[in-house]
SEDO-774956 format. One line per field, with one value per atom (N, C-alpha, C): residue number from 0; x negated, y negated, z negated; atom name. Coordinates in nm, 3 decimals, always signed. Layout:
resi c(NUM;...)
x c(X;...)
y c(Y;...)
z c(Z;...)
name c(CA;...)
//
This chain:
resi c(0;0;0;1;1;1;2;2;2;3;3;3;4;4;4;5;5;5;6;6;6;7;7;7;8;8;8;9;9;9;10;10;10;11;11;11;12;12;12;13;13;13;14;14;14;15;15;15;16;16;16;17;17;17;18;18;18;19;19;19;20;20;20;21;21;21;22;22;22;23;23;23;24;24;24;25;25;25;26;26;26;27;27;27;28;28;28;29;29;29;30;30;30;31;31;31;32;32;32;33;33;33;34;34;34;35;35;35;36;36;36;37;37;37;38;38;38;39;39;39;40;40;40;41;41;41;42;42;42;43;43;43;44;44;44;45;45;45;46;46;46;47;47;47;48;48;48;49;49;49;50;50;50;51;51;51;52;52;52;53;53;53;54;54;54;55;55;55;56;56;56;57;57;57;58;58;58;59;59;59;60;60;60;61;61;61;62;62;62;63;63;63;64;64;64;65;65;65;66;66;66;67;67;67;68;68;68;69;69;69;70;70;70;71;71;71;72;72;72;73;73;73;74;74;74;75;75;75;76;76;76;77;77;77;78;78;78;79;79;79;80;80;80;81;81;81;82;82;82;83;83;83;84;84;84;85;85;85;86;86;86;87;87;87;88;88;88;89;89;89;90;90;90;91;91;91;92;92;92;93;93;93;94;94;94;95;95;95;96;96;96;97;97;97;98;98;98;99;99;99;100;100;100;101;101;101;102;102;102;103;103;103;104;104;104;105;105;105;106;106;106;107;107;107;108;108;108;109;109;109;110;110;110;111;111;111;112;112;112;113;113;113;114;114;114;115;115;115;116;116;116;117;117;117;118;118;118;119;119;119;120;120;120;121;121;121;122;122;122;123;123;123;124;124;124;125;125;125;126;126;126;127;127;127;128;128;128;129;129;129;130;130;130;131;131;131;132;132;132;133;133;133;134;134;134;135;135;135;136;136;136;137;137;137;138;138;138;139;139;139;140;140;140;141;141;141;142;142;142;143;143;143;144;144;144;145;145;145;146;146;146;147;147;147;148;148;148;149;149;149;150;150;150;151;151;151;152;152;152;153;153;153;154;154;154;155;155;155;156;156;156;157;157;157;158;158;158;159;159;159;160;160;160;161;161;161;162;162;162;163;163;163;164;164;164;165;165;165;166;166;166;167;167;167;168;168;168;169;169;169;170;170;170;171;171;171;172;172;172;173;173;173;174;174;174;175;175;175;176;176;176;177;177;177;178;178;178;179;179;179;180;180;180;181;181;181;182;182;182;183;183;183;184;184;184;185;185;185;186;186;186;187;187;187;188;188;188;189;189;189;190;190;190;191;191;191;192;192;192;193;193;193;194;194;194;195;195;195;196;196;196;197;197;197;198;198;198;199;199;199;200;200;200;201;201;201;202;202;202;203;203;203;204;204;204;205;205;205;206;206;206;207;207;207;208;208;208;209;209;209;210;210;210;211;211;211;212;212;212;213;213;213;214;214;214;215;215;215;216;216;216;217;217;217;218;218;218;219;219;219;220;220;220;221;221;221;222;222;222;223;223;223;224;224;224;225;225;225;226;226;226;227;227;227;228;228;228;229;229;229)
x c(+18.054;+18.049;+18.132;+18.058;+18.145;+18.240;+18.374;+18.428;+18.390;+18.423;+18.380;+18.269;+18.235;+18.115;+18.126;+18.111;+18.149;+18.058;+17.929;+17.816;+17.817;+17.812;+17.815;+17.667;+17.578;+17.497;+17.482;+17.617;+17.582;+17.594;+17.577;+17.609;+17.741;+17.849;+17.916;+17.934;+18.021;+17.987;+18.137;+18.112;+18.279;+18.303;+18.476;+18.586;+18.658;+18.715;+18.825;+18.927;+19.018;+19.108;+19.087;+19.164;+19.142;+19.258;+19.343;+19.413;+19.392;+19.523;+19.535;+19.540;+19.460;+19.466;+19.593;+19.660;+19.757;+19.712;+19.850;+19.828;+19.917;+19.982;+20.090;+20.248;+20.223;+20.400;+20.337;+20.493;+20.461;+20.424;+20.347;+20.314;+20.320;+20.386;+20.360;+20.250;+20.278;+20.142;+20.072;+19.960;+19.912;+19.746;+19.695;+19.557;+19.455;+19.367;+19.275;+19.267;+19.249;+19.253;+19.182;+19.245;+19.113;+19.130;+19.279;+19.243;+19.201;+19.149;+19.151;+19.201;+19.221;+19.255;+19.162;+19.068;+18.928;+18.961;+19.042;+19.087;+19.033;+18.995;+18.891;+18.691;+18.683;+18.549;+18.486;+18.546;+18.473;+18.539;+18.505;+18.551;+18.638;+18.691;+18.717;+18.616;+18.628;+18.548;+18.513;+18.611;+18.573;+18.523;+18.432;+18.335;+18.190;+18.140;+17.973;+17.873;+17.775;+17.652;+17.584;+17.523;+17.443;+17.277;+17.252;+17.109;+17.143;+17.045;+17.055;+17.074;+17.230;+17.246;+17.126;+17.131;+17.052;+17.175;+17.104;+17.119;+17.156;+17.295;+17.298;+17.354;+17.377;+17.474;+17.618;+17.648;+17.812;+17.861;+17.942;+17.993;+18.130;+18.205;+18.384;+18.393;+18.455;+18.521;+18.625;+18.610;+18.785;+18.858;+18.892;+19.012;+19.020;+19.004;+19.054;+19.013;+18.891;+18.846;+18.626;+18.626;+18.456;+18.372;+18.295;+18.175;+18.043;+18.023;+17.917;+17.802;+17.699;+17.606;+17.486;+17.487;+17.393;+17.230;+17.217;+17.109;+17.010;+16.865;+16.767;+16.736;+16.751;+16.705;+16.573;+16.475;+16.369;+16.286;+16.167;+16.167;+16.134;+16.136;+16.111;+16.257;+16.324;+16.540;+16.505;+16.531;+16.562;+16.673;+16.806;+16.946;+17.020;+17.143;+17.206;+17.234;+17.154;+17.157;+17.104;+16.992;+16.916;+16.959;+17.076;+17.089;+17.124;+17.087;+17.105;+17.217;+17.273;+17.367;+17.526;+17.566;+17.683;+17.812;+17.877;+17.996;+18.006;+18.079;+18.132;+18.234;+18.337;+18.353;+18.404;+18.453;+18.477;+18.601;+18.651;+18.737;+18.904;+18.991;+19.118;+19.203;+19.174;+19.266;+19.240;+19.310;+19.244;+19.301;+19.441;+19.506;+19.519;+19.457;+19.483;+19.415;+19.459;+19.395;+19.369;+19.249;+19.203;+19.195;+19.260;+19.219;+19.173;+19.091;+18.984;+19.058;+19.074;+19.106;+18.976;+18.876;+18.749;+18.780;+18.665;+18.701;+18.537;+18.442;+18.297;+18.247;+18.125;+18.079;+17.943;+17.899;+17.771;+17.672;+17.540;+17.433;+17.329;+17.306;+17.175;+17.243;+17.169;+17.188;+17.148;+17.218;+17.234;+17.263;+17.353;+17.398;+17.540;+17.587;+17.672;+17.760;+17.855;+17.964;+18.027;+18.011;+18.045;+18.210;+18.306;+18.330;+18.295;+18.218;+18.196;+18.200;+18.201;+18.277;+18.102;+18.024;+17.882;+17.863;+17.801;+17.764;+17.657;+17.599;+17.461;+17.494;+17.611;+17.668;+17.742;+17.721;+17.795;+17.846;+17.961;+18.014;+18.091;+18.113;+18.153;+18.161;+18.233;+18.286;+18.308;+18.221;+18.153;+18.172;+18.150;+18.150;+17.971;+17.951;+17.780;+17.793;+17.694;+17.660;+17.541;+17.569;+17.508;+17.407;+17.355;+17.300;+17.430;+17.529;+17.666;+17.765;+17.774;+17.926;+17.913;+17.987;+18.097;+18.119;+18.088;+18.128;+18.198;+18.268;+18.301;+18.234;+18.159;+18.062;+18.112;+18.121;+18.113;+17.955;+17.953;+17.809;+17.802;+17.762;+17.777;+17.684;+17.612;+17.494;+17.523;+17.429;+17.446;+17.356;+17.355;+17.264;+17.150;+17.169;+17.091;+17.063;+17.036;+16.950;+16.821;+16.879;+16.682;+16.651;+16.686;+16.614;+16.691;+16.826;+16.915;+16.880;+16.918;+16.932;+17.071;+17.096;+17.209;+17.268;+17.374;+17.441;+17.545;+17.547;+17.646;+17.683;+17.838;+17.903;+17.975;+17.947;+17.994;+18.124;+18.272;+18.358;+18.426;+18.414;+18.474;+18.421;+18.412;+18.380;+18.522;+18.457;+18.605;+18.573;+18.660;+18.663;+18.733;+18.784;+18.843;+18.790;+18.780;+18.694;+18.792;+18.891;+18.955;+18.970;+18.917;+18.955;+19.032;+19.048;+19.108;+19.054;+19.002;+18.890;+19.004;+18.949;+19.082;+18.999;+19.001;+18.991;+19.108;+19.176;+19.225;+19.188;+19.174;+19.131;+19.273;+19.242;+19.297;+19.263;+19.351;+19.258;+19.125;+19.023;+18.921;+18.789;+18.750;+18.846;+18.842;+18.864;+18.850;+18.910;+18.815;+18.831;+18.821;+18.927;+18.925;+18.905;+18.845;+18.869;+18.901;+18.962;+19.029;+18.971;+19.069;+19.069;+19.160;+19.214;+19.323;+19.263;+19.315;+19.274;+19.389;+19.516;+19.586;+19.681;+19.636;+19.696;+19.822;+19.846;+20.012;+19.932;+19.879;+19.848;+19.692;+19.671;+19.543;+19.485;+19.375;+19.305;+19.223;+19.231;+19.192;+19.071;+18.918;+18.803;+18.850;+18.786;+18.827;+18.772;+18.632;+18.557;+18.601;+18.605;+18.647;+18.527;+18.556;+18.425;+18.443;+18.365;+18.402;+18.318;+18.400;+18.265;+18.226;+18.095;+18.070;+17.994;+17.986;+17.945;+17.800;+17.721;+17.592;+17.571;+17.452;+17.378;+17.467;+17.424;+17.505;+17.637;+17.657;+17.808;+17.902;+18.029;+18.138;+18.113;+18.170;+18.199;+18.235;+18.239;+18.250;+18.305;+18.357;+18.432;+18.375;+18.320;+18.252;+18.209;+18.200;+18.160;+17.977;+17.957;+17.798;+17.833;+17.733;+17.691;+17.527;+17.495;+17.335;+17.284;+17.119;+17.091;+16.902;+16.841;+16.745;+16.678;+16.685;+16.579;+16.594;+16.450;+16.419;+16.461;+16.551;+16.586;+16.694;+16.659;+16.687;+16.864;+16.918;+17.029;+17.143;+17.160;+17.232;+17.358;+17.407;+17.544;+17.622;+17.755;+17.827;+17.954;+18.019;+18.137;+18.258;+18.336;+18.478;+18.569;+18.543;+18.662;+18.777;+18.892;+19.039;+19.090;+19.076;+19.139;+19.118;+19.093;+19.095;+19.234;+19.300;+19.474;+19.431;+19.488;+19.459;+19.613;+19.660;+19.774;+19.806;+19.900;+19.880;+19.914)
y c(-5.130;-5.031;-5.081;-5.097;-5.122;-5.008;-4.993;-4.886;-4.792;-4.660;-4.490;-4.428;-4.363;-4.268;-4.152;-4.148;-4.008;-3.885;-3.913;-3.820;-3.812;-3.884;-3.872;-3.953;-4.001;-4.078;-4.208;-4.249;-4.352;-4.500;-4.458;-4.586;-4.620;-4.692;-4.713;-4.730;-4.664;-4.694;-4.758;-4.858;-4.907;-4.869;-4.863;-4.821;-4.885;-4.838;-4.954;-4.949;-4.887;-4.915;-4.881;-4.918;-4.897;-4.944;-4.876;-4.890;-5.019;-5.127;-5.201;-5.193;-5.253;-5.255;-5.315;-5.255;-5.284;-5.396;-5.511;-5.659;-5.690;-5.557;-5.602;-5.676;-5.694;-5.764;-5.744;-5.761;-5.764;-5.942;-5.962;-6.081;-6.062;-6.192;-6.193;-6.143;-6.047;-6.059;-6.206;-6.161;-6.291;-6.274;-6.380;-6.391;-6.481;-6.474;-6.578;-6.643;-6.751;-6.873;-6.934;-6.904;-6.932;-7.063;-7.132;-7.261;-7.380;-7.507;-7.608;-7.758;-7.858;-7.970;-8.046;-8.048;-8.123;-8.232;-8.248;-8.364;-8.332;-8.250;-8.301;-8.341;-8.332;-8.364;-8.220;-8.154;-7.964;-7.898;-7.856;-7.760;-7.617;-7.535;-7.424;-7.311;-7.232;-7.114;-7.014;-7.016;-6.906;-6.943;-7.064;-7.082;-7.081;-7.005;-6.992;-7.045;-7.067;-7.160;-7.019;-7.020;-6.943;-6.907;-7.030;-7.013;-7.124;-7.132;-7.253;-7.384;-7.426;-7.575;-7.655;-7.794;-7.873;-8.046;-8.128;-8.222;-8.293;-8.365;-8.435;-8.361;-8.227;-8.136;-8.216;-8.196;-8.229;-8.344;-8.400;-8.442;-8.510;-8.535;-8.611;-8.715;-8.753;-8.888;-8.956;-9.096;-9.138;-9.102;-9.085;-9.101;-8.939;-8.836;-8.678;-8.597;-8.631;-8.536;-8.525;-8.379;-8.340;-8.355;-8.470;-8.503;-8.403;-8.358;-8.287;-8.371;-8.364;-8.494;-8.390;-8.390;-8.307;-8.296;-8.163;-8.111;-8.071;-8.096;-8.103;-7.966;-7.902;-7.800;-7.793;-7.755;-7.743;-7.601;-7.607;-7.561;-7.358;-7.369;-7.250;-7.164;-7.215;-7.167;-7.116;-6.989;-6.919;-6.979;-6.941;-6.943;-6.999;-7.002;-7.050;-6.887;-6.825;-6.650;-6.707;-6.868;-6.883;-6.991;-7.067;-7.151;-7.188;-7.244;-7.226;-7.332;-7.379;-7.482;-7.436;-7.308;-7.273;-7.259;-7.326;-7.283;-7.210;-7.121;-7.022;-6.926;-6.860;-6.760;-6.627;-6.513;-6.377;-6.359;-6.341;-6.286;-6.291;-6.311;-6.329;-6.202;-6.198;-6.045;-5.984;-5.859;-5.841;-5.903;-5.961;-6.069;-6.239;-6.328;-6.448;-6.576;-6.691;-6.772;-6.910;-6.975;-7.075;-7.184;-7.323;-7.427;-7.575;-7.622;-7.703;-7.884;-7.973;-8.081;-8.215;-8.227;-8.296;-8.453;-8.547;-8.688;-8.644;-8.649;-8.642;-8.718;-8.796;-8.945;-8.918;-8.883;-8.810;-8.974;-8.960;-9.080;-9.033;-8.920;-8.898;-8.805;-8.775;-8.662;-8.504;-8.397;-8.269;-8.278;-8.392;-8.344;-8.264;-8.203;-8.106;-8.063;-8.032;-8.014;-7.817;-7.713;-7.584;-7.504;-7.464;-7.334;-7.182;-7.130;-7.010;-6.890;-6.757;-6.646;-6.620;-6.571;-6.524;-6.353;-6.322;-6.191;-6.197;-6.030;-6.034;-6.025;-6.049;-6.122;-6.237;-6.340;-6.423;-6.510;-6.616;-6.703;-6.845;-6.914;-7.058;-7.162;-7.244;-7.324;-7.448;-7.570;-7.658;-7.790;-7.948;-8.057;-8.122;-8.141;-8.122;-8.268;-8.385;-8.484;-8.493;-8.475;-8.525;-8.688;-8.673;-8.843;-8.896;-8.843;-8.911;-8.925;-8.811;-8.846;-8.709;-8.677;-8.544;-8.444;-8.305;-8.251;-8.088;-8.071;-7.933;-7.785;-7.724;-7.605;-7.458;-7.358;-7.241;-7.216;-7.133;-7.011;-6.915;-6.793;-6.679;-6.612;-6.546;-6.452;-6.296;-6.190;-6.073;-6.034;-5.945;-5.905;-5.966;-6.126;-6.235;-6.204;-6.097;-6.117;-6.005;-5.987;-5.909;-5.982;-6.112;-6.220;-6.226;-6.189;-6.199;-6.332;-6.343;-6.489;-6.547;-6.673;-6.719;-6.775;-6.737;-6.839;-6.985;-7.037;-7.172;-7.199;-7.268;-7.285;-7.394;-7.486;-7.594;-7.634;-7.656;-7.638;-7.772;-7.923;-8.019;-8.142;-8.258;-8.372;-8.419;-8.537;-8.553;-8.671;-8.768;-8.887;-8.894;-8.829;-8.817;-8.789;-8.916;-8.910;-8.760;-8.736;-8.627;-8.483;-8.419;-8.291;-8.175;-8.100;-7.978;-7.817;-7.757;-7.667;-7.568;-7.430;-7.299;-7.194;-7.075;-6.941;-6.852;-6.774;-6.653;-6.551;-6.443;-6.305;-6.245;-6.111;-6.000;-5.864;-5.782;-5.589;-5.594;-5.541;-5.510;-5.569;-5.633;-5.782;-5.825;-5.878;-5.950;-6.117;-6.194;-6.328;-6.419;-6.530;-6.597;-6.784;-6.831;-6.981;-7.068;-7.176;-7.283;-7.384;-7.519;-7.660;-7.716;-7.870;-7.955;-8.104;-8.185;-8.284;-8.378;-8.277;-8.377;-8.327;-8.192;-8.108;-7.981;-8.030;-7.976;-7.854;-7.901;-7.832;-7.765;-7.656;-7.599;-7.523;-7.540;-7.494;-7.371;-7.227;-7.139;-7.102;-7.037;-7.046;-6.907;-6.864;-6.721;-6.659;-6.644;-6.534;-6.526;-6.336;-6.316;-6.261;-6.246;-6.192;-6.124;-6.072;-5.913;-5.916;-5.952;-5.988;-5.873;-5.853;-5.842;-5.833;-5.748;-5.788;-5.874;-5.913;-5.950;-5.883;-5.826;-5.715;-5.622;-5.674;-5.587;-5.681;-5.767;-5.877;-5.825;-5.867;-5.840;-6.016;-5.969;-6.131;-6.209;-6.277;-6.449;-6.554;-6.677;-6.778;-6.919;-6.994;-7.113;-7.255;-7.298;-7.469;-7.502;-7.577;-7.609;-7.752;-7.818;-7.952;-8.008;-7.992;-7.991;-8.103;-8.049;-8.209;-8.117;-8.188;-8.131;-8.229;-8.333;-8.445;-8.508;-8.594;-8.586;-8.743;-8.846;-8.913;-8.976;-9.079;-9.145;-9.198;-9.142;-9.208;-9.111;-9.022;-8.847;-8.911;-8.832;-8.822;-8.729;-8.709;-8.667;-8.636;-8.517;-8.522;-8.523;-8.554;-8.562;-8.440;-8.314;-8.244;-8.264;-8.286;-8.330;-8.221;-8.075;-7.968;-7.866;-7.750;-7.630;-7.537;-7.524;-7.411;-7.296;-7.163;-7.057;-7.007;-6.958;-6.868;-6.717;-6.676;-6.532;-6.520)
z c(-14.082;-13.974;-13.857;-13.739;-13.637;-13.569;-13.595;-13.460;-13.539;-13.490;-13.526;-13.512;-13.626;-13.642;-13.575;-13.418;-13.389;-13.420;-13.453;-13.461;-13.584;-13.690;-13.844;-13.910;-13.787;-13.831;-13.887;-13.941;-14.032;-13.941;-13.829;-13.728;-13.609;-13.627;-13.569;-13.437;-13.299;-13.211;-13.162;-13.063;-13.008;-12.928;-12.935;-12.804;-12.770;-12.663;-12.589;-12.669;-12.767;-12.821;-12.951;-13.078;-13.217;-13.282;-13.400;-13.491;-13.545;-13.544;-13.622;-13.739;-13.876;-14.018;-14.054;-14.170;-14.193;-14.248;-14.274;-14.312;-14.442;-14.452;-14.543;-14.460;-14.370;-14.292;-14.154;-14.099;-13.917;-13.905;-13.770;-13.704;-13.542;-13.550;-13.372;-13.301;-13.205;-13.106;-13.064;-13.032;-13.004;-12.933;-12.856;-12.829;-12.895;-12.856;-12.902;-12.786;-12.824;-12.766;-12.637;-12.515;-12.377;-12.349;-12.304;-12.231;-12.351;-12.277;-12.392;-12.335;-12.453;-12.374;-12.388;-12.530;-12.544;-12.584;-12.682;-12.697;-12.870;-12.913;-13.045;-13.026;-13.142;-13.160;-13.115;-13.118;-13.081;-13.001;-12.931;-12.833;-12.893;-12.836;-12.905;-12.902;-13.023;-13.071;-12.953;-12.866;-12.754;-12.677;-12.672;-12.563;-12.589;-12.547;-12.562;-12.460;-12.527;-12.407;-12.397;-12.258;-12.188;-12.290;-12.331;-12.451;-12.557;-12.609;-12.739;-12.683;-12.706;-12.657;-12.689;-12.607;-12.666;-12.655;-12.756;-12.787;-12.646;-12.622;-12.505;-12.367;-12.364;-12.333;-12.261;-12.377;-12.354;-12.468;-12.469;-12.603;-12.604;-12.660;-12.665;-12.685;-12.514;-12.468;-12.549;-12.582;-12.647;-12.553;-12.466;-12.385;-12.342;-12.437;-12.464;-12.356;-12.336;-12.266;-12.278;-12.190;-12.244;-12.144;-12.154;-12.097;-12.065;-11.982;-11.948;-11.864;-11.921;-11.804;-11.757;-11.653;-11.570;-11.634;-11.590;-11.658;-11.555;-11.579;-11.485;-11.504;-11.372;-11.329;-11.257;-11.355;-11.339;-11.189;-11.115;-11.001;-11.056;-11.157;-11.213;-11.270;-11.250;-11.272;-11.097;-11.096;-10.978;-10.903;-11.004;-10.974;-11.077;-11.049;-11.197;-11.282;-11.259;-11.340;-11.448;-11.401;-11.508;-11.568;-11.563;-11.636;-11.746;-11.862;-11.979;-11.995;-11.956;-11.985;-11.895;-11.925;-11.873;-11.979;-12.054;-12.118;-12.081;-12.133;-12.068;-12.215;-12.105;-12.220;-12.157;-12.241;-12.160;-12.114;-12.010;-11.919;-12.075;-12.037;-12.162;-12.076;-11.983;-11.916;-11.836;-11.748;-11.606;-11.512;-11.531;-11.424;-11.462;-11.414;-11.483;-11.380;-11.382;-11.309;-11.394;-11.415;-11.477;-11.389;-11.415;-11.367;-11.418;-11.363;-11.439;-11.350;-11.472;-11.374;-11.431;-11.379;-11.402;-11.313;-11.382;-11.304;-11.229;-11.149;-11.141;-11.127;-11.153;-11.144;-11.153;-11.020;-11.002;-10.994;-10.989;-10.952;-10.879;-10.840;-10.772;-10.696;-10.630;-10.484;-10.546;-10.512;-10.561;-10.707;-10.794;-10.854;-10.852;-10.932;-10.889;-11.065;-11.057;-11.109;-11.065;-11.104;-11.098;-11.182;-11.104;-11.191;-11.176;-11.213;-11.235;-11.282;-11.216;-11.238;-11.253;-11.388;-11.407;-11.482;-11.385;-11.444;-11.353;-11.388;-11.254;-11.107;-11.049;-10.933;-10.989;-10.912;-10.990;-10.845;-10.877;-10.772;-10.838;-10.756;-10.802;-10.704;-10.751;-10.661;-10.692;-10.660;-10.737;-10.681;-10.689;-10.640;-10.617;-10.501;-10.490;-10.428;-10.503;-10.432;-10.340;-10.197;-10.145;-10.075;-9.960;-9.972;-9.897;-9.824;-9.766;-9.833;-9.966;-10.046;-10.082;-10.165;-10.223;-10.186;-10.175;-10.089;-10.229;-10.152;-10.229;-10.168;-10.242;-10.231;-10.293;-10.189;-10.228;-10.257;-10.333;-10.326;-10.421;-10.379;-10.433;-10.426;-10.529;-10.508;-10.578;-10.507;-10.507;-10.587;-10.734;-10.782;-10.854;-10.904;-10.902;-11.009;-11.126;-11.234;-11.208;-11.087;-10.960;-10.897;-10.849;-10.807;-10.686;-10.632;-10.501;-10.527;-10.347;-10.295;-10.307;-10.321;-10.325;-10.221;-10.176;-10.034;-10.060;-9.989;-9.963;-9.824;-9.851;-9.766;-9.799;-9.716;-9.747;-9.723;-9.806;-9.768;-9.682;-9.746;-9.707;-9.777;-9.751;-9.819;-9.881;-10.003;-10.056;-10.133;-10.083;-10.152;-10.286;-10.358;-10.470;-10.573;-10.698;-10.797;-10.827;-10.879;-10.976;-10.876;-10.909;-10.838;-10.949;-10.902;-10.952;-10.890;-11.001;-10.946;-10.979;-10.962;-10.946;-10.910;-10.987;-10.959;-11.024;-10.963;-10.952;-10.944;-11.080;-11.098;-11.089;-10.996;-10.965;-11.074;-11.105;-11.114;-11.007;-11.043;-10.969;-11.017;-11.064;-11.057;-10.915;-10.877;-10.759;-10.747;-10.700;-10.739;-10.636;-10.606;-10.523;-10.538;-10.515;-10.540;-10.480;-10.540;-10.486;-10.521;-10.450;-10.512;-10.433;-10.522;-10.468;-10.531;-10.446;-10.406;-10.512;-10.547;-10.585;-10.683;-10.738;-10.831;-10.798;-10.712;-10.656;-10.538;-10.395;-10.323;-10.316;-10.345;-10.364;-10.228;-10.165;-10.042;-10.117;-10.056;-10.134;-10.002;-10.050;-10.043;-9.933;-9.856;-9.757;-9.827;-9.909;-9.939;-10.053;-10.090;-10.215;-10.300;-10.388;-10.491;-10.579;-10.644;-10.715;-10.785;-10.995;-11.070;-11.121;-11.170;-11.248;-11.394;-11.456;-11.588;-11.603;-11.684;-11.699;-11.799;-11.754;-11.874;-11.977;-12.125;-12.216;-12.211;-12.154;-12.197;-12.068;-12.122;-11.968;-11.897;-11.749;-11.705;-11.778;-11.766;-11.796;-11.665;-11.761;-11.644;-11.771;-11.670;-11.718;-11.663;-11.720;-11.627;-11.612;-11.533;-11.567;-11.469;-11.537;-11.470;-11.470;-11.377;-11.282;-11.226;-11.235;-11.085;-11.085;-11.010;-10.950;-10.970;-11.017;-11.081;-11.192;-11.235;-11.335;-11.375;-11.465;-11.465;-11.582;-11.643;-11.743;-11.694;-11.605;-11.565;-11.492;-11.566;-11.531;-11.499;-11.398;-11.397;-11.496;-11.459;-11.542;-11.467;-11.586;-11.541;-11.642;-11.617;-11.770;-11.719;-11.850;-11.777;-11.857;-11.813;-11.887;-11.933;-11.869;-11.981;-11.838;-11.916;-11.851;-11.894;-11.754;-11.839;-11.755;-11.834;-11.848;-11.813;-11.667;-11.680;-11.664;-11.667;-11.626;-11.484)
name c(N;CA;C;N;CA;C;N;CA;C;N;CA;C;N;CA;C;N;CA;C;N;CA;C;N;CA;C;N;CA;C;N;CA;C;N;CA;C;N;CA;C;N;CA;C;N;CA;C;N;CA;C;N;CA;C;N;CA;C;N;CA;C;N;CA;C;N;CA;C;N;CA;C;N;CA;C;N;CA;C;N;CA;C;N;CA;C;N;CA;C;N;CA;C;N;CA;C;N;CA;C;N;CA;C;N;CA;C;N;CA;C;N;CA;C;N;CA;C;N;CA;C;N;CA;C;N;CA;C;N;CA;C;N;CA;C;N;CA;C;N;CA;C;N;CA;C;N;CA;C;N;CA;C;N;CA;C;N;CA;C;N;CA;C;N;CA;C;N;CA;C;N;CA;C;N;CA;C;N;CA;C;N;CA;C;N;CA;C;N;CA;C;N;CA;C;N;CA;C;N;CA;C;N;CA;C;N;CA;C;N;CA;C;N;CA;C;N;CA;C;N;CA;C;N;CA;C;N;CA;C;N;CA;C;N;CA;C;N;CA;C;N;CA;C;N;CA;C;N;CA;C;N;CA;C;N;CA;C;N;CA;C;N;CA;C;N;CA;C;N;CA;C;N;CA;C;N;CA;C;N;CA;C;N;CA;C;N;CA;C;N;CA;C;N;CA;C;N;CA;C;N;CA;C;N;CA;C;N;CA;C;N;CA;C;N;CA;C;N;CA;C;N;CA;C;N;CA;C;N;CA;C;N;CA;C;N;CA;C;N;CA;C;N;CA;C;N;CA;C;N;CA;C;N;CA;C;N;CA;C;N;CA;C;N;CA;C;N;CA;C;N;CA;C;N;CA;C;N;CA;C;N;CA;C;N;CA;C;N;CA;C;N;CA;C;N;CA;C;N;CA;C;N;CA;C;N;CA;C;N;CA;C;N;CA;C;N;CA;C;N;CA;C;N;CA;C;N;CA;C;N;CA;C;N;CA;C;N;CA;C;N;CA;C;N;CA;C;N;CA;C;N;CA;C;N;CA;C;N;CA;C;N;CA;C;N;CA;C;N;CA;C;N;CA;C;N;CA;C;N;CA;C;N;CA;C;N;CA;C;N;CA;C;N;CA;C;N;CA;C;N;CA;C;N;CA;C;N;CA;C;N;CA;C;N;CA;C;N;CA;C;N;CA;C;N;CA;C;N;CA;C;N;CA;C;N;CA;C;N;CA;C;N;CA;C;N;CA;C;N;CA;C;N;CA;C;N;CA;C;N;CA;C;N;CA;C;N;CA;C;N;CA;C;N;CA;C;N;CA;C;N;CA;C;N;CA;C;N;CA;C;N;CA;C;N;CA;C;N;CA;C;N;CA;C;N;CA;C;N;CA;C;N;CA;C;N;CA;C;N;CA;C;N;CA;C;N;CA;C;N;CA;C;N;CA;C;N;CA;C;N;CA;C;N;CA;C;N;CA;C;N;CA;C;N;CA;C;N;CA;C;N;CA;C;N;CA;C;N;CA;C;N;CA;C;N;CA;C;N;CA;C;N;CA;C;N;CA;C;N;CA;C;N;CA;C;N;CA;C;N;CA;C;N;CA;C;N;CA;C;N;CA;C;N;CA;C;N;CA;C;N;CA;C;N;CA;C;N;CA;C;N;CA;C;N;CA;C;N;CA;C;N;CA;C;N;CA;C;N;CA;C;N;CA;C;N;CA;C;N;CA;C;N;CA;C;N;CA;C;N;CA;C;N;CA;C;N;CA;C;N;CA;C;N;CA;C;N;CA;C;N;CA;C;N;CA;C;N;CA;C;N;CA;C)
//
């Protein structure tokens, strides 16, 4: 039975709060587990793919970190509402900021590298190869599991294989993103954003790595560890 029978029909319904089972002794408070360093063969338990992974996804670098190699986004994916290749996992609080430190080693043009705040509004803030170089990308869409349009704004070009990606959730939530060029100083995005949920799931905060063609020779990206603070 999940949660309380409030009606008496035999079927459990959930609430926001519930009695801890006794354990027999006290234990530290504690969470489950959001940031990672990726330095095993598996990722951690609290990250979920958007649909049924497939083979060639992602997989672990010797040198302790998780390879993601861009995934062909076919002309029938609206948005990334539709993308099936998003890690991702659910929100660890209502105040907290995640940061992602990736090497990117793109090969074709519009491939792209994302962190993302996904629900049926969703936003992110991503490394997009263009035909001149690198560029770092806002875009945010409104309502995108009704078919909203998505916007971009292109923030800056950037010669730096290693970046450092950054969002900051507020109460509300309300969410702002960043990036730094060099770990220490972070350039924060003007537009803010306000997630929320997707369908029956709460928000989510996740990675994706993309490309728009079809090709025996994907780029990729190495992310070195995602930290999770309050």
């Amino acid at each position: 039975m999940i949660s309380i029978d409030k009606n008496g029909d035999g079927k459990g319904e959930p609430v926001l709060n519930y009695k801890k089972p006794s354990v027999g002794k006290q234990y530290p408070r504690s969470t489950v587990q959001d940031g990672d360093e990726f330095n095993g063969t598996k990722f951690g338990l609290q990250w979920q793919w958007q649909a049924n992974p497939k083979e060639g996804w992602v997989f672990p670098t010797p040198n302790g970190s998780l390879r993601m190699f861009s995934v062909y986004k076919p002309d029938s994916i609206r948005s990334v509402w539709d993308y099936p290749n998003i890690l991702a996992q659910k929100f660890p609080a209502e105040d907290f900021s995640a940061t992602v430190k990736l090497d990117f080693d793109p090969r074709h043009e519009n491939e792209r590298f994302g962190l993302i705040i996904q629900g049926s509004d969703y936003a992110f803030i991503s490394l997009q190869k263009k035909n001149d170089g690198v560029y770092v990308v806002y875009n945010q869409c409104q309502q995108a599991d009704k078919g909203g349009t998505e916007s971009e704004t292109i923030i800056k070009q950037t010669s730096n294989k290693t970046i450092y990606l950054r969002v900051n959730v507020t109460k509300g939530p309300i969410c702002r993103f960043s990036f730094s060029e060099d770990g220490t100083n972070f350039t924060a995005i003007e537009k803010t954003f306000t997630a929320k949920p997707g369908r029956w799931v709460g928000a989510k905060i996740g990675m994706f790595c993309s490309r728009t063609n079809i090709t025996n020779d994907a780029g990729f990206a190495d992310v070195n560890w995602i930290h999770f603070e309050k």
